[in-house]
C-alpha positions as MATLAB code, in Angstrom:
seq = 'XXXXXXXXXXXXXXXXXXXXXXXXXXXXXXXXXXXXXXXXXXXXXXXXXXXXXXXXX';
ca = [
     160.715  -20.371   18.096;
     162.348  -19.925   14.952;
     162.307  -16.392   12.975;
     161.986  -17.707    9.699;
     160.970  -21.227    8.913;
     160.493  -23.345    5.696;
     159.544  -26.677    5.556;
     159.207  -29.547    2.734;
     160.396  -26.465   -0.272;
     160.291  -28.328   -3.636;
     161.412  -26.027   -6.682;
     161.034  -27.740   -9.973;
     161.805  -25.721  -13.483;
     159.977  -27.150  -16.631;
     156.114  -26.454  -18.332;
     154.040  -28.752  -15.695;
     156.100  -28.878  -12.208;
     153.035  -29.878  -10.815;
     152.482  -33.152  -12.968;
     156.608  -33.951  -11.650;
     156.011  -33.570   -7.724;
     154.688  -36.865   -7.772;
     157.874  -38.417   -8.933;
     160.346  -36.028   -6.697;
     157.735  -36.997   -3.560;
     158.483  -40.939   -4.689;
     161.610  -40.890   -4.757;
     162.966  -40.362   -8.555;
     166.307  -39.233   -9.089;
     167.042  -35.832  -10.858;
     168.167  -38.084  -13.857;
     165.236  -39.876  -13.858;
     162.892  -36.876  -14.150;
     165.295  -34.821  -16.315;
     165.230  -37.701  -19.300;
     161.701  -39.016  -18.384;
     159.670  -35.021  -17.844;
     162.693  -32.916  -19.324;
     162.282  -31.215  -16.166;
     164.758  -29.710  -13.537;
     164.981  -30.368   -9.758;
     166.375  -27.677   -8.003;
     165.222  -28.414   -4.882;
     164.069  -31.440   -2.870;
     161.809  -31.609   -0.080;
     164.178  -28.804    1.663;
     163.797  -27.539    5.285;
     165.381  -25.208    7.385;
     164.469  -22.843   10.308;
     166.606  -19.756   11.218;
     166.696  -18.384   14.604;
     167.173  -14.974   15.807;
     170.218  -13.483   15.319;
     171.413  -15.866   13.038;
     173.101  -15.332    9.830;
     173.102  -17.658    6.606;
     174.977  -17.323    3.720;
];
């Protein structure tokens, strides 16, 4: 069993993330929503576990 675990981590930077998730979740490129929302993707439906004794950097 993983120590720490994150699954499905979206981090978008702009006044309404909320109204963009839509458009990350459907599969709109960072392009897309940067000229259509004026909003930044920084990250995209990320996952990752870390396990005991295990260091990332």
């Amino acid at each position: 069993m993983p120590k720490i675990e994150l699954k499905n981590v979206y981090k978008i930077f702009g006044e309404d993330p909320q109204s963009v998730l839509p458009l990350v979740q459907n599969g709109a490129t960072k392009e897309e929503i940067l000229e259509e929302t004026k909003h930044t993707v920084g990250l995209d439906n990320v996952s990752i576990s870390v396990e005991e004794g295990e260091t990332f950097v």
